[in-house]
C-alpha positions in Angstrom: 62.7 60.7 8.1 61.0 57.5 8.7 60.8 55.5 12.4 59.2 53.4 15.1 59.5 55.3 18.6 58.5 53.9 22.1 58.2 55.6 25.2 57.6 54.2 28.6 57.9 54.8 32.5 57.3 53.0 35.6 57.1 53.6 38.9 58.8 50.3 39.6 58.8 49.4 43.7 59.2 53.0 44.8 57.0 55.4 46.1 56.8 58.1 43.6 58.5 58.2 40.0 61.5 61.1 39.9 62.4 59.8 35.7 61.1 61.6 33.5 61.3 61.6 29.5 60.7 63.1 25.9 60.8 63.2 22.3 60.2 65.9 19.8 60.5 66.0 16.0 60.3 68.2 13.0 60.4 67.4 9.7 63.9 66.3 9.4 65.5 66.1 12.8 64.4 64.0 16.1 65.4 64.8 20.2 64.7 61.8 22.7 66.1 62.9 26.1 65.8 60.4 29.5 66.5 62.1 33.0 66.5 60.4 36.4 65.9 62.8 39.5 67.7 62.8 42.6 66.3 64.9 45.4 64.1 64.7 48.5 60.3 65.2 48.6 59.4 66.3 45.0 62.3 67.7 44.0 64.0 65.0 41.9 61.2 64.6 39.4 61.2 68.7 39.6 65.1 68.5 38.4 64.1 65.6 36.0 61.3 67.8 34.9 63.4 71.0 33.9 65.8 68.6 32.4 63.4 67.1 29.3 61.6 69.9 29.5 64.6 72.5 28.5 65.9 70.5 26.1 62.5 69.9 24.1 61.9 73.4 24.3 65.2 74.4 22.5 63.8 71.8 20.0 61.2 73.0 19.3 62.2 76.7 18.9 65.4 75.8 16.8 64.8 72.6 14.4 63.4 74.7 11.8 63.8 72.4 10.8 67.3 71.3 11.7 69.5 72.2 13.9 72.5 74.3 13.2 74.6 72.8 15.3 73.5 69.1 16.9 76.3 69.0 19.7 76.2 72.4 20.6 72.4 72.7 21.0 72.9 69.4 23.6 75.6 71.4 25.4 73.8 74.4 25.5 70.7 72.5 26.3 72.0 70.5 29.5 74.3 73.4 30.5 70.9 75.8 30.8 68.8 73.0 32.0 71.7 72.6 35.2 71.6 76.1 35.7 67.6 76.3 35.5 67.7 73.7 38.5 70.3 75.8 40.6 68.0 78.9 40.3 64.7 76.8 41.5 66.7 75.6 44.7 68.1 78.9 45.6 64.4 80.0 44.9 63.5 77.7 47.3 66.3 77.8 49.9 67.1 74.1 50.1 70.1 73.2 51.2 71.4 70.3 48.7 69.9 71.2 45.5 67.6 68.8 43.3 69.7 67.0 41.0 69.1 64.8 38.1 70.7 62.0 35.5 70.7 62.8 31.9 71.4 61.6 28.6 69.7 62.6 25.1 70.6 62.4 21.5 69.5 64.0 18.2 69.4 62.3 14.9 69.5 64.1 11.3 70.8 63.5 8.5 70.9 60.1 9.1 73.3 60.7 11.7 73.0 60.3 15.8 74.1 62.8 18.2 74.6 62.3 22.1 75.4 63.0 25.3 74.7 62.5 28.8 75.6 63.2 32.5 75.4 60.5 35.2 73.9 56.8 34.6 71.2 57.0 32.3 72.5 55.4 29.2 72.5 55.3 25.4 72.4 51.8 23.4 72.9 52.1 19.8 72.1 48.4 18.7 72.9 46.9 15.5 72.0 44.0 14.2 71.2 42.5 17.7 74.1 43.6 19.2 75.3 46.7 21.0 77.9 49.0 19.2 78.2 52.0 21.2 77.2 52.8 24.4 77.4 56.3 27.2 80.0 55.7 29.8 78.2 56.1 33.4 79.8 58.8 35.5 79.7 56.7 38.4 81.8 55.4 41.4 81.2 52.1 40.0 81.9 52.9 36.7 85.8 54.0 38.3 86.0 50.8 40.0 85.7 48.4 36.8 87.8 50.7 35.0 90.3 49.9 37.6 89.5 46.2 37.7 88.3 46.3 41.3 84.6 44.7 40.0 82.9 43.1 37.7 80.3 44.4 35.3 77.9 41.5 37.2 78.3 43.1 40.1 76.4 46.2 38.9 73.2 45.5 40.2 74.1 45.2 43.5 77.2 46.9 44.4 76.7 49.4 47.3 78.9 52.0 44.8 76.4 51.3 42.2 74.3 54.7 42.5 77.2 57.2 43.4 77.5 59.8 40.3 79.8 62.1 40.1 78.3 64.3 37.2 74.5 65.0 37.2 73.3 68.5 36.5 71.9 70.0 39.5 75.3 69.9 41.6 76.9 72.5 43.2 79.9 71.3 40.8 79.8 72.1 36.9 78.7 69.0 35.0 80.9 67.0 33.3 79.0 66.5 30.1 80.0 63.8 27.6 79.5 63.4 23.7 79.2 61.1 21.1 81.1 61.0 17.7 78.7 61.5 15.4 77.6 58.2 14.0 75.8 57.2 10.7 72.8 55.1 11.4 71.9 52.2 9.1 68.0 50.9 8.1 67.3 49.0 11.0 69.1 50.4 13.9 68.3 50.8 17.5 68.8 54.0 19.9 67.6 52.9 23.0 68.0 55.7 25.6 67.1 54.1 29.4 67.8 54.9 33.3 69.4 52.4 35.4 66.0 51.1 36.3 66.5 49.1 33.2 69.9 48.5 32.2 70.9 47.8 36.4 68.3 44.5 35.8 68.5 43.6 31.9 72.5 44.2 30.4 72.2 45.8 27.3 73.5 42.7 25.1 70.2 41.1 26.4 67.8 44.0 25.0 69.9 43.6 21.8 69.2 39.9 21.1 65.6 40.3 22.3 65.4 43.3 19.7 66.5 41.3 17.0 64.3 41.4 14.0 61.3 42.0 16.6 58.9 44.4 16.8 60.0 47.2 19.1 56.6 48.3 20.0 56.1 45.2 21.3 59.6 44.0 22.7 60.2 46.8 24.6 57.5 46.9 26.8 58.3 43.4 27.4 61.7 44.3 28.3 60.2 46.5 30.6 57.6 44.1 32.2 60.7 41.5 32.7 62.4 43.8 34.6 60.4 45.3 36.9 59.1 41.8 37.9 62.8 40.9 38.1 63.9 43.5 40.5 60.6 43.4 42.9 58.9 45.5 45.7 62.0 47.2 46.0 63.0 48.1 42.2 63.7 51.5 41.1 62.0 53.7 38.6 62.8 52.3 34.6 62.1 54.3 32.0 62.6 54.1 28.4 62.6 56.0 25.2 63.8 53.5 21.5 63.6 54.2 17.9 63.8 51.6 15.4 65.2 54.1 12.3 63.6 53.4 9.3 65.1 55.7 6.9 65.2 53.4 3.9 62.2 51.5 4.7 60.4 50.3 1.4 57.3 48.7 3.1 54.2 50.3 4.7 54.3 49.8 8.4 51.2 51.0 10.4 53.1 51.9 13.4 56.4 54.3 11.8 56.3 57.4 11.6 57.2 59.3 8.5 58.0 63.4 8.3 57.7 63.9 4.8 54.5 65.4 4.9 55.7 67.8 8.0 56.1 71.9 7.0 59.7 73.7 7.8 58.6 74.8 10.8 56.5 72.2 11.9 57.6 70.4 15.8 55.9 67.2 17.0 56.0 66.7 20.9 55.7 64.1 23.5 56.0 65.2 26.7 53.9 65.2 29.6 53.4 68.1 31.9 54.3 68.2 35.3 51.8 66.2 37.8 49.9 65.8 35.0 50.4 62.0 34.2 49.4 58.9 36.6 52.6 57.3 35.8 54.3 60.0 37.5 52.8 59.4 41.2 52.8 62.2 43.0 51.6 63.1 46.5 51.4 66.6 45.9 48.0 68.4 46.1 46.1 69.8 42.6 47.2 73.2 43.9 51.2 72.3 45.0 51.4 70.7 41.3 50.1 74.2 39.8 52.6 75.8 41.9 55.6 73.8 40.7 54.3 73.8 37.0 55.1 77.7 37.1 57.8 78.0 39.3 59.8 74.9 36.5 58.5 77.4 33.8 59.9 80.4 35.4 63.2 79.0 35.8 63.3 77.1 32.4 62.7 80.8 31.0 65.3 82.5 32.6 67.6 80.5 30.1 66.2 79.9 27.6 64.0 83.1 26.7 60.9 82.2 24.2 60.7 83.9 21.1 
């Protein structure tokens, strides 16, 4: 495999960040996963946190180095990460469990695989234009469907943030997948929360894409937006891959597998607490605490080899 990745948070105007995100490769498979927590005190970006960090550790224990089974390993990956955030709020005896966004896709073979629950979204992006998109299980989403408002209205709508799928709910998720869908040399997967997409439309990170650099463009995109939306603006987080597959020039900033053993995994993901961009007002010792209690729960699920 051969592509140009980018992965990016801000805090935005709020107080702490509750997104969270990932990617992990092997030698011929790659897993970018985006998740936006909902909870009180630290207990969205601990939702958020179990969310990535399920799904990269499935990764990395099964793409050996593909996966067997692309769509099932996302089912079985969100199912166990929903269930892994039950379990840490019955630990902790709160009464509305922590809940989070989700949406995350695999690529081999030359061939993209996703799904999601909630309003973080997928952008596959062609050519400077978008081709496919997630759906957003939202109350907003049900009112355009229904031609009650406009897709303008989006930012601002007072229905805007109501999902009604996340994994954390009381309620089973509804989960949603892709068709699986060649990629061409060139193409665009931009996974983002509605930090993001609620300011800059899709159709406008596709022309700015265009031909561009996307190391470059989309931290722009980024920079745009969170001066757009203000002191009040949400969390926006990113993770895009330019796919490269066919590329016949030397570029200093892809990334190529060939080199890469069987079993050989490639990770980017931060630890709990453990990176600035993640504000926190939790004490050293509070952050130790939750690291073990995410790892706990995560294991329940998904037992390590």
């Amino acid at each position: 495999m051969r592509f140009s990745i980018y992965q990016e948070s801000r805090q935005g105007g709020r107080a702490n960040n509750e997104d969270r995100t990932t990617y992990s490769y092997s030698r011929d498979a790659l897993l970018m996963v985006i998740a936006d927590g909902m909870g009180g005190h630290h207990y969205g970006e601990v939702a958020a946190q179990i969310a990535i960090q399920t799904l990269a550790d499935g990764f990395q224990r099964e793409a050996r180095p593909l996966l067997a089974d692309p769509f099932r390993f996302l089912q079985k990956g969100m199912t166990n990460a929903h269930h892994s955030i039950l379990d840490y709020a019955e630990r902790h005896r709160l009464d509305d469990s922590p809940r989070t966004t989700c949406v995350a896709c695999i690529v081999q073979d030359n061939v993209a695989y996703w799904a999601h629950a909630g309003d973080s979204r997928l952008f596959l992006i062609r050519g400077g234009k978008v081709i496919a998109q997630t759906k957003d299980h939202s109350r907003f989403q049900l009112l355009m469907e229904e031609g009650l408002v406009s897709p303008a209205q989006a930012a601002t709508h007072p229905e805007r943030n109501k999902i009604y799928s996340c994994l954390g709910s009381p309620t089973t998720p509804e989960i949603d997948f892709s068709r699986k869908t060649p990629l061409e040399h060139g193409d665009v997967v931009l996974l983002c929360t509605d930090g993001l997409w609620g300011i800059t439309p899709g159709e406008e990170m596709a022309t700015a894409l265009k031909g561009n650099n996307l190391l470059q463009v989309v931290p722009m995109l980024l920079s745009q937006a969170e001066t757009k939306a203000g002191p009040r603006g949400d969390n926006l987080s990113v993770v895009a891959v330019r796919w490269e597959e066919s590329y016949v020039e030397e570029s200093s900033t892809a990334i190529s597998t060939q080199t890469m053993t069987q079993d050989e995994v490639t990770t980017k993901l931060d630890e709990f607490g453990r990176n600035p961009a993640y504000r926190s007002d939790l004490s050293d010792d509070e952050i130790e605490q939750a690291i073990e209690e995410i790892r706990a729960a995560i294991d329940k699920y998904t037992p390590r080899k």
